[in-house]
N, C-alpha and C positions, 0 to 999 in steps of 0.2 A: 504494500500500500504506500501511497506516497503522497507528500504536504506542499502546497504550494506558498511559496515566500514571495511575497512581493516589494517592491521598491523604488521609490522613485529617484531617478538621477537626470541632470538638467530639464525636466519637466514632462519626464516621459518615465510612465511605469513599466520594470521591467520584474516579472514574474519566473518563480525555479521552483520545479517541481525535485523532489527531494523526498529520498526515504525516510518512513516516521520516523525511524532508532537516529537519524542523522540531524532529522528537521529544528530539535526543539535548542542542539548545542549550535547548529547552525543561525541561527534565532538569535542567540545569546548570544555567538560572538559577533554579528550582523550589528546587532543593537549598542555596543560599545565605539563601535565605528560609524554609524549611519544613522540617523534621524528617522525614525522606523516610520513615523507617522506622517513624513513632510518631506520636502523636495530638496536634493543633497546635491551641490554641485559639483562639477568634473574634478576639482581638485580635491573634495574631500572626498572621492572614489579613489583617485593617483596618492594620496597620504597614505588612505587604507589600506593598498595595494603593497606599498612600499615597507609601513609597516609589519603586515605579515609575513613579508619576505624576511624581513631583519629576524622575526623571530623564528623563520624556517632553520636561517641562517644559524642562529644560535643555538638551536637544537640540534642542527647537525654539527657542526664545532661540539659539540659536548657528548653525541654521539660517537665522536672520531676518539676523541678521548677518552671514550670507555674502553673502545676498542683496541686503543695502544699498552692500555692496562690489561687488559685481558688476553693481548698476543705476548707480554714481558713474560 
């Protein structure tokens, strides 16, 4: 079964269907980045963007470093 998310960025809504078990942390972290209720413009989609790469980033950097612990 799957949830639909909706959003608005520069004045157009854009909808993501997404599995329930995904939808509701999807949701939550949507809502820290995005103005759930109102209209978000392009740069505060390119900040969002950018931020969750930094924190991709970071997890993997600390990923690499388990790993060099765990091949010692």
């Amino acid at each position: 079964m799957s949830k639909k998310i909706g959003l608005h960025i520069g004045g157009r809504r854009f909808d993501v269907d997404v599995e329930d078990k995904f939808a509701n942390f999807l949701h939550t972290q949507m809502s820290k980045d995005f103005n759930m209720e109102g209209n978000n413009d392009i740069k505060v989609l390119l900040q969002a963007y950018v931020r969750k790469n930094h924190e991709l980033y970071v997890q993997n950097q600390k990923v690499e470093e388990i790993l060099v612990k765990i091949e010692d």
